[in-house]
VOGU-3710 file (C-alpha; in Angstrom, 3 decimals, decimal comma):
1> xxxxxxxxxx> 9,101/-15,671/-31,368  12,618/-15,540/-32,612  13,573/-18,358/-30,680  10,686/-20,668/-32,658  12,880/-22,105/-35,308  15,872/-23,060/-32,708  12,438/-25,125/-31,197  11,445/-26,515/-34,452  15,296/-27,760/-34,504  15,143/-29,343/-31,168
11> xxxxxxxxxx> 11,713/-30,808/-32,484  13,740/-33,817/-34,726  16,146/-34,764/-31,799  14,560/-38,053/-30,233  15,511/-40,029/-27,322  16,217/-43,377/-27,016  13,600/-43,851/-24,417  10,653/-42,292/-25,492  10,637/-41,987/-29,635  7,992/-40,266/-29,854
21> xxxxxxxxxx> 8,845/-37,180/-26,997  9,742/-33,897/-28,049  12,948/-32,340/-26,782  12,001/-28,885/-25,185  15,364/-26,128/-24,481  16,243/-25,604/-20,744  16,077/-21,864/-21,594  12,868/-20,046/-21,643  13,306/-17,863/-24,505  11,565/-20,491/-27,266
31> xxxxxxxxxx> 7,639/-21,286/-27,875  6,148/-23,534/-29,876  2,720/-22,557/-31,113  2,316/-25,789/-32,741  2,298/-27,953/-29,764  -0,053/-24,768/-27,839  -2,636/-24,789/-29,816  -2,875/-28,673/-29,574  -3,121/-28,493/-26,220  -5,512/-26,049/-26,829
41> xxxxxxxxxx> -7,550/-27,803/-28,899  -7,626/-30,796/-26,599  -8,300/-28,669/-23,704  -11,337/-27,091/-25,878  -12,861/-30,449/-26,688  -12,152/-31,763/-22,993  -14,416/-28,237/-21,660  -16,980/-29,089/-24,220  -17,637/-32,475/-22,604  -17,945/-31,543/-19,574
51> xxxxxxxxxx> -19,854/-27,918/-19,931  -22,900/-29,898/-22,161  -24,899/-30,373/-18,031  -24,237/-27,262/-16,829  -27,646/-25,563/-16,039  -29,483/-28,233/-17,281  -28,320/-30,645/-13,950  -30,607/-29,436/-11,479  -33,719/-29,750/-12,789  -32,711/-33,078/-14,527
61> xxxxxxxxxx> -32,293/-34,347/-11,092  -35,473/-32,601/-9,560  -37,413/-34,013/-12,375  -36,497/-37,717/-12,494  -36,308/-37,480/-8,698  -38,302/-35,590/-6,531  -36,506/-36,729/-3,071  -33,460/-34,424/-4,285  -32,587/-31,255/-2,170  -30,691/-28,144/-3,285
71> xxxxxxxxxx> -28,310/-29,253/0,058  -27,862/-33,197/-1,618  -27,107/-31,324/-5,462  -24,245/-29,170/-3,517  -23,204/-32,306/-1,874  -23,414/-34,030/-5,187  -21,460/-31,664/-6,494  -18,744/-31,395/-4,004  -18,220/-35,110/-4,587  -17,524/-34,662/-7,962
81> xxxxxxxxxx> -14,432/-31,834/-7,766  -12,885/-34,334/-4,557  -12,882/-37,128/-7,672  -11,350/-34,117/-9,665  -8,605/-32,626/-7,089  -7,561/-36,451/-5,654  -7,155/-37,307/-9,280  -5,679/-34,155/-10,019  -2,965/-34,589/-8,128  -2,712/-38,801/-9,037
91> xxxxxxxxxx> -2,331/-37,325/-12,902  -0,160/-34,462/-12,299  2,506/-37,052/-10,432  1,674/-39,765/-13,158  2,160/-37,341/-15,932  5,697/-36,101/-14,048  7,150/-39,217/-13,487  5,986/-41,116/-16,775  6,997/-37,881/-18,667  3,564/-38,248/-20,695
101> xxxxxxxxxx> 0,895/-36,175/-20,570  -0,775/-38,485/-23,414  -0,974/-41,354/-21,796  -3,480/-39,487/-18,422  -5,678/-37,822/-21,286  -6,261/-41,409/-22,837  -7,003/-42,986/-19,596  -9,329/-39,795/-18,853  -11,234/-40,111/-22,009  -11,864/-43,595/-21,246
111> xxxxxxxxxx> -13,440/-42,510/-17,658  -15,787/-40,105/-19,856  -17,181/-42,500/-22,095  -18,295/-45,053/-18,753  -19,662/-41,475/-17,259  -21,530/-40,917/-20,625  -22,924/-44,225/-21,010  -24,273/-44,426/-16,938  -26,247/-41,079/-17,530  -27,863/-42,166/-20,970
121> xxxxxxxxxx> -28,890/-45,512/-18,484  -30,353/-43,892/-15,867  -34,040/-45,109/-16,692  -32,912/-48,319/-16,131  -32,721/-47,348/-12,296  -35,835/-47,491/-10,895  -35,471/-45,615/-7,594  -33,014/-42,919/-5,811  -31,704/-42,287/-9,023  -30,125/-38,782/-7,996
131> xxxxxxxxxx> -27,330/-41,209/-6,372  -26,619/-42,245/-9,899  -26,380/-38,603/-11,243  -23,783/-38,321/-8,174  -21,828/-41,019/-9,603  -22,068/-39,565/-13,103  -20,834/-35,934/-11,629  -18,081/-38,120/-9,816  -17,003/-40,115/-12,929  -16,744/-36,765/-15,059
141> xxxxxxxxxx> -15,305/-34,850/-12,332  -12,185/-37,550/-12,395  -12,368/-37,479/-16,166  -12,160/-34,185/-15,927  -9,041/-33,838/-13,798  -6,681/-35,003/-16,376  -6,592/-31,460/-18,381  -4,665/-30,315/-15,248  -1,377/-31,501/-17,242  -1,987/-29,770/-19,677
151> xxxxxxxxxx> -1,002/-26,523/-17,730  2,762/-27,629/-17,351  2,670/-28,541/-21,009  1,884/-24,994/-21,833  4,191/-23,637/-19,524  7,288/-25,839/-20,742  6,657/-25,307/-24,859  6,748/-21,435/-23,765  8,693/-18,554/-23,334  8,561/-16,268/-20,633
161> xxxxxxxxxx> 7,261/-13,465/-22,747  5,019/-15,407/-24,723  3,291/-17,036/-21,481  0,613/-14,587/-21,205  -0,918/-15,940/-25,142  -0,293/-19,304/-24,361  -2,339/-19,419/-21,154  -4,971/-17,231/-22,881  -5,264/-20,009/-25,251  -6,138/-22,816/-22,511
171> xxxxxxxxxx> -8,570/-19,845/-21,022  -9,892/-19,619/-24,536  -10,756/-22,936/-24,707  -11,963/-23,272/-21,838  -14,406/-20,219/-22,359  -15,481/-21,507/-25,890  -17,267/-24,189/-24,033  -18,765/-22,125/-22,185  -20,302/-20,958/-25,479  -20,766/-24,222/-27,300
181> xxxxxxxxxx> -22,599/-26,263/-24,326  -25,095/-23,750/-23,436  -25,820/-23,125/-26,863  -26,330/-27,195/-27,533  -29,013/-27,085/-24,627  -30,365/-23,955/-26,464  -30,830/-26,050/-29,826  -32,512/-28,906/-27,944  -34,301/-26,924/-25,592  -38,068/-27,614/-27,889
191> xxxxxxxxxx> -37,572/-31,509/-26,557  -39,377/-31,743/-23,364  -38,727/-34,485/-21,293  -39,153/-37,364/-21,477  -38,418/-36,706/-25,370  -38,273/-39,160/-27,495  -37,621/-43,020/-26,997  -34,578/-44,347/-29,126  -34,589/-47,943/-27,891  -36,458/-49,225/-24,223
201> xxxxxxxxxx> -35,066/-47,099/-21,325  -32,801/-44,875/-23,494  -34,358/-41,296/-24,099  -33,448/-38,306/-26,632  -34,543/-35,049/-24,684  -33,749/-31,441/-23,363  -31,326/-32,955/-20,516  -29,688/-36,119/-22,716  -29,139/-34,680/-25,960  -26,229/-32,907/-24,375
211> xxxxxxxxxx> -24,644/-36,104/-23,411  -25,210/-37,791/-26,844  -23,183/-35,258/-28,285  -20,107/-35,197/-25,355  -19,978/-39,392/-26,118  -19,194/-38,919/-29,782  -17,112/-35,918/-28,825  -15,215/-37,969/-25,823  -14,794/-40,754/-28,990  -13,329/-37,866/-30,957
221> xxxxxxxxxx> -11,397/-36,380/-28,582  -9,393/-39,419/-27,722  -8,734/-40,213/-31,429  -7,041/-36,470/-31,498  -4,749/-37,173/-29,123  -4,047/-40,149/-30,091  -2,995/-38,378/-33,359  -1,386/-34,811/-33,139  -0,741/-34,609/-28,865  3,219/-35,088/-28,463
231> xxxxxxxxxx> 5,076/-35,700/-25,072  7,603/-33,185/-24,464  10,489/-33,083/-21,909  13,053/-30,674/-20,727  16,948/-31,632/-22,650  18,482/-31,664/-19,160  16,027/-34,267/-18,187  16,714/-36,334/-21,364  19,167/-38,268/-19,671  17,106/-39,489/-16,512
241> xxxxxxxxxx> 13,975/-40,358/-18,292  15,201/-43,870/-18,423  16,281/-44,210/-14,895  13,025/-42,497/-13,384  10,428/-44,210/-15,640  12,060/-47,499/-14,114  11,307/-46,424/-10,523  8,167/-46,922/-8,569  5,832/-44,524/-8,656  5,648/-43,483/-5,197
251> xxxxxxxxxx> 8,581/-44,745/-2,544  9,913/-42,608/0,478  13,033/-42,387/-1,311  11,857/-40,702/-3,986  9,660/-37,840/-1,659  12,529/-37,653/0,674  14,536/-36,702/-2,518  11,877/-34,680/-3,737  11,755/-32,365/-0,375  15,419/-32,503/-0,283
261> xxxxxxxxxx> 15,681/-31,103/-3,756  12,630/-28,782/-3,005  14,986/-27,397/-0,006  17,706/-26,416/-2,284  15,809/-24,234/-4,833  15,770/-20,730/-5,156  11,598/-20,608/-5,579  10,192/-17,399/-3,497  7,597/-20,120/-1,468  5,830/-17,328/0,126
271> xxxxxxxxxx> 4,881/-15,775/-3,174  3,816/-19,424/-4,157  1,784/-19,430/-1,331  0,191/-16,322/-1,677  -0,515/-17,300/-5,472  -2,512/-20,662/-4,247  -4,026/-19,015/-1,054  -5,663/-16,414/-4,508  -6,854/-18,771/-6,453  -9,698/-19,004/-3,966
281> xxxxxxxxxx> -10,998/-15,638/-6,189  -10,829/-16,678/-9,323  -12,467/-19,672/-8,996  -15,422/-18,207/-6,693  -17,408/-16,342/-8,539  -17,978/-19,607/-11,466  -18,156/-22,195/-8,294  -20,907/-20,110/-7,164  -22,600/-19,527/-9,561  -22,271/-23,419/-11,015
291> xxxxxxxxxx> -23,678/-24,621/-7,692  -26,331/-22,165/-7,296  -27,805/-20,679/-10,833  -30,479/-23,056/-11,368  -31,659/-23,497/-8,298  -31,813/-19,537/-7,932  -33,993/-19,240/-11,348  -36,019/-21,908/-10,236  -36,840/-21,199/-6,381  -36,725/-17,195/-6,532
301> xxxxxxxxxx> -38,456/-17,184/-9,955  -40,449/-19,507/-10,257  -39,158/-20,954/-14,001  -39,574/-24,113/-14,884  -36,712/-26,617/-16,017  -37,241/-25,389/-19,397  -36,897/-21,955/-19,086  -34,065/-22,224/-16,347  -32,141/-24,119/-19,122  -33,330/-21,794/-22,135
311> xxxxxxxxxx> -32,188/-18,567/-20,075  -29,470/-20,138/-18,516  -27,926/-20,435/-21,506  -28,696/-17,579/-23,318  -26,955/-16,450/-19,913  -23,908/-18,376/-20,341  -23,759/-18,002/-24,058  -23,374/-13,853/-23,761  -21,099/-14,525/-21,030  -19,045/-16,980/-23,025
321> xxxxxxxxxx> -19,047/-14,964/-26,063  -17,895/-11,944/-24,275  -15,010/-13,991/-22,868  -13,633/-14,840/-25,992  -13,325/-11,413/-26,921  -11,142/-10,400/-24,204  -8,888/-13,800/-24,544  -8,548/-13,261/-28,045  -7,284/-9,309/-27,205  -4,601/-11,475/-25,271
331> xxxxxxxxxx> -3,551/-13,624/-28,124  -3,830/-11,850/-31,061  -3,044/-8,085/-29,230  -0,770/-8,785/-26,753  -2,909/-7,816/-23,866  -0,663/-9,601/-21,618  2,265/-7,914/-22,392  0,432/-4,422/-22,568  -1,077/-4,712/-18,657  1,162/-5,218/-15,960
341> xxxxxxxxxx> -1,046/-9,126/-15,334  -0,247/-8,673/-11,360  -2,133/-5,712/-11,004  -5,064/-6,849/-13,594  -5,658/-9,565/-11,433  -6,086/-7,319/-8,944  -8,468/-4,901/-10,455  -10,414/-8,021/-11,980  -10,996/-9,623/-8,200  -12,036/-6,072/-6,686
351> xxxxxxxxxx> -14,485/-5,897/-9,631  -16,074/-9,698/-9,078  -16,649/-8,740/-5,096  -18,813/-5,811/-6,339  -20,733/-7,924/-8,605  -22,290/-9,732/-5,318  -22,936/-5,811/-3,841  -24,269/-4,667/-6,853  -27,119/-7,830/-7,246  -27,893/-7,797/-3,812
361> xxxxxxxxxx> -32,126/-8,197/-2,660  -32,462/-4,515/-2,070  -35,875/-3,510/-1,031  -36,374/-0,624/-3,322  -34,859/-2,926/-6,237  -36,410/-6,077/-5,945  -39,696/-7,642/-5,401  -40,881/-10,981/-3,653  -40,140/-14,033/-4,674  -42,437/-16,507/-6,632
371> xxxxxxxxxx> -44,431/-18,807/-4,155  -44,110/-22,901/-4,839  -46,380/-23,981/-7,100  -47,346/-28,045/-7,733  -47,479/-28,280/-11,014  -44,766/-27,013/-12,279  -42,598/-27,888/-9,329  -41,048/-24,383/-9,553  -41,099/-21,475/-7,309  -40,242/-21,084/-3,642
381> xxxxxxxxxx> -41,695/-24,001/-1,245  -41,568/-23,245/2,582  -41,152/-26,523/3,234  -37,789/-26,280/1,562  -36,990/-22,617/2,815  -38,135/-20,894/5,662  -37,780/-17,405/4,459  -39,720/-17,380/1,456  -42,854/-15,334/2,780  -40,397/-12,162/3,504
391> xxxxxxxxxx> -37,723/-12,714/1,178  -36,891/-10,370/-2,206  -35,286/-11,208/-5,198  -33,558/-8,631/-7,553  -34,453/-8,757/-11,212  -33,258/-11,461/-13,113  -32,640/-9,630/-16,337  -30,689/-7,219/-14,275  -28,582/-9,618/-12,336  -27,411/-11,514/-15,910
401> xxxxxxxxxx> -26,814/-8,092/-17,461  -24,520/-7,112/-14,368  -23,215/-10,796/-14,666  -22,546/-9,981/-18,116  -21,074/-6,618/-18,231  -18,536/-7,332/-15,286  -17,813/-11,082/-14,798  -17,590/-11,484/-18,882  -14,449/-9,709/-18,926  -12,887/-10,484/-15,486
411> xxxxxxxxxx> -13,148/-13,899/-14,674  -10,870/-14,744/-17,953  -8,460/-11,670/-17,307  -8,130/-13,208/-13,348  -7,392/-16,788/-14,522  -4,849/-16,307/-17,504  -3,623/-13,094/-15,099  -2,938/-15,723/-11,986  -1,344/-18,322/-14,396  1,005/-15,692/-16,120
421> xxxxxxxxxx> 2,357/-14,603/-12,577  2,027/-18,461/-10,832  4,048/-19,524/-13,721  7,108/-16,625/-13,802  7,358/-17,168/-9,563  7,604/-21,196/-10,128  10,440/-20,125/-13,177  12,561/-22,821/-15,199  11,038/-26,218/-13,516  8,430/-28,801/-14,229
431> xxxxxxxxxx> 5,940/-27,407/-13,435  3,826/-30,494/-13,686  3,336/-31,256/-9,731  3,521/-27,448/-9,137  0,209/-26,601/-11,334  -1,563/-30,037/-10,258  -1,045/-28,595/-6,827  -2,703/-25,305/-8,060  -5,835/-27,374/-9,641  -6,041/-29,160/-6,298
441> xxxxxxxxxx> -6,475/-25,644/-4,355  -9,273/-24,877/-7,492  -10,998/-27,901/-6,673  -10,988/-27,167/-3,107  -13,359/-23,964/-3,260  -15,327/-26,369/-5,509  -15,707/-29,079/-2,873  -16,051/-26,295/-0,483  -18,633/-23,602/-2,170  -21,365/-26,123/-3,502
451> xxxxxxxxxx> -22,378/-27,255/-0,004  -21,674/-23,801/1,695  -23,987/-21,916/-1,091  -26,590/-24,561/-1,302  -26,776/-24,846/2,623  -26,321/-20,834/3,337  -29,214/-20,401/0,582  -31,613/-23,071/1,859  -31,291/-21,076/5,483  -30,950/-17,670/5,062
461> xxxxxxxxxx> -31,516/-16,842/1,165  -29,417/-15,137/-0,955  -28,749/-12,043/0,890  -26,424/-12,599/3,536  -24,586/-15,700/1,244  -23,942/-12,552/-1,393  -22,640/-10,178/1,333  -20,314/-13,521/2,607  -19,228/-13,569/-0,748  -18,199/-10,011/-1,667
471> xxxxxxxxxx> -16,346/-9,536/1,707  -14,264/-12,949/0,791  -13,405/-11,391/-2,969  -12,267/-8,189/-0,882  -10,027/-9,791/1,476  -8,324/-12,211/-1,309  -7,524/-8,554/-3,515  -5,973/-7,032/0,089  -3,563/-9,918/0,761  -2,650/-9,447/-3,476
481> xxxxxxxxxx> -1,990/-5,857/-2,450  0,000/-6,603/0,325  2,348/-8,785/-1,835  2,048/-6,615/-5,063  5,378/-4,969/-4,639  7,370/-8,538/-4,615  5,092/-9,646/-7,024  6,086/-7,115/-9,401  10,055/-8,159/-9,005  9,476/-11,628/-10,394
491> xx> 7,381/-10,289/-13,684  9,967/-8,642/-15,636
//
């Protein structure tokens, strides 16, 4: 971090179109941990807001509407991450060409609090209100999308060497919320619905308290950036902010340009390819298991909506915790620098296909599942599934404590792994566009896996959707090995 204090020099120069923007060095030997663990921080309390649902979604919806399918909450959320990758990509462009990354958060935070406000509402509605919930999971999804700028940020206030920490601070925050919104549902887990009344139609309970606390965070949040986030730019741009901000947002000039210029770099586009077509793994395993968790305690178990929230977050709370042990190896140790990141990425993806082989229904490991039962609305209902007189489920202590053990550790190491490497291929750029365009392929196994996992479950159970799985994870780590040796060229 030699390079810091020529940063913190750089830090007073100011331009004369944008008084308030940070001038970053063209060269990518400087870091500013300042301006990181901002973005960290905002990142943290964005993942807060948006992990307070989590397992508590499903049988929210099931409860307060008992016309909603395990196929319509996939769908439900699929709509959400295409809100999330369209706007993804309508942030990442607004963020390049404004050269702002404040101004997308704002608007963002704004989206959050409408989100917030709908779902405390929702008694209001007197019928099909899981279509509300769908506009909620939309709203947030968009909301949610912004954070994606935050990626180049990182990538332009560090260096090269330093890359690996900075990431693992965005993974860090990201994985704290995996700690404090499970653990939230935890504390409130005692107040059944429908809870307590506050006012007529507005309800304090197990599935809202969550959201009372991410609208006074969203509040919060925006008021943060407001403060301490600063816009940075690139000193070779410095001279073109003023002519670019005064151009249209979107023209075929400007993407004939763009493609033109695009043409004439030296980026290794196979390698970027390769890097996106990956991404598919890292996300899998948490797309899955978002789409699918409750509904999997609830139909092969037989828990109710209380106990599928109460374990699902003890679940997700180990898991988190875990998580921040190995992110905080990468900051504080420098993990990143220590293991060659292409081939932990590798390792980490063969290790979350044999998670799937290792949980599968086995006969001589598992035992039926729990049959449907009316009161509690829990359990598996043939009506629903057509396999549940032969099918098997594997413990459930023994499936989180596999989840635990192996996905814990590797499902930070892939992502902060794939944005080290992503991030050295792409080199000296903006990489504004470049990572919105990697958040877009992120969102599209999340548009993609919530209605294949709800749909392959509600027809054929978890056994074949588990071997489906593992085999995918297995191919993704053989096209990584195929391209490991070029890889390796671009990392040091």
């Amino acid at each position: 971090m030699g390079g810091s204090n020529n940063f913190e020099m750089l830090e007073k120069r100011r331009t004369s179109v944008k008084k308030d923007s940070l001038v970053v060095p063209d060269s990518e030997d400087t870091t500013n941990w300042r301006l990181i663990i901002v973005a960290g921080i905002v990142s943290a309390l964005n993942a807060v807001e948006n992990s307070v649902l989590g397992i508590g979604e499903w049988p929210y919806m099931k409860e307060i509407d008992k016309d909603a399918t395990a196929q319509f909450f996939g769908m439900a959320t699929s709509a959400s991450k295409c809100g999330h990758a369209l706007f993804a990509l309508v942030f990442s462009i607004w963020s390049y060409k404004t050269h702002s990354v404040k101004i997308p958060l704002l608007t963002s935070r704004l989206i959050a609090i409408v989100a917030c406000v709908i779902y405390l509402s929702i008694e209001y509605v007197p019928v099909n209100k899981r279509y509300v919930l769908m506009s909620v999971y939309i709203l947030l999804g968009i909301a949610n999308s912004a954070t994606t700028v935050l990626r180049g940020y990182i990538a332009m206030c560090s260096s090269t060497q330093d890359r690996p920490r900075a990431f693992a601070v965005i993974g860090l925050s990201i994985i704290v919320s995996i700690v404090v919104g499970p653990t939230l549902q935890l504390i409130f887990s005692s107040i059944a619905y429908p809870g307590y009344e506050i006012m007529p139609g507005i309800r304090f309970h197990i599935y809202s308290a969550p959201i009372w606390f991410s609208f006074i965070l969203t509040i919060l949040t925006a008021v943060f950036i407001g403060f301490f986030l600063q816009d940075v730019h690139r000193a070779s741009t410095e001279s073109k902010i003023e002519e670019e901000s005064s151009r249209p947002m979107f023209s075929m000039e400007q993407l004939k340009e763009t493609i033109a210029t695009l043409k004439r770099s030296n980026l290794d586009w196979s390698l970027i390819g390769v890097c996106l077509f990956v991404k598919i793994a890292a996300t899998f395993s948490h797309a899955t298991m978002q789409s699918i968790m409750s509904i999997l305690f609830m139909v092969q178990y037989g828990w109710t909506g209380t106990e599928t929230v109460r374990m699902g977050s003890m679940l997700m709370v180990c898991f988190g915790v875990l998580s921040c042990v190995v992110l905080l190896l990468y900051i504080f140790c420098r993990l990143g620098q220590i293991l060659p990141q292409q081939k932990v990425f590798l390792v980490c993806t063969i290790a979350s296909g044999c998670v799937f082989l290792i949980t599968y229904p086995y006969e001589f490991s598992s035992k039926p599942v729990v049959l449907y039962n009316e009161t509690t609305h829990a359990g598996c209902n043939p009506v629903e599934y057509s396999w549940c007189e032969t099918a098997v489920a594997v413990n459930p202590y023994f499936f989180m404590i596999v989840s635990i053990i192996v996905s814990a550790p590797s499902i930070p190491m892939m992502h902060t792994a794939l944005d080290t490497v992503y991030s050295r291929i792409l080199g000296n750029v903006d990489q504004s566009v470049a990572q919105g365009a990697m958040t877009i392929v992120d969102d599209i196994v999340f548009m993609v896996t919530p209605i294949f996992t709800t749909t392959m479950f509600t027809l054929l159970g978890v056994g074949p959707l588990w071997l489906i799985k593992s085999s995918v994870f297995f191919a993704i780590a053989a096209v990584w090995f195929l391209n490991l040796k070029k890889i390796t060229t671009h990392m040091y």
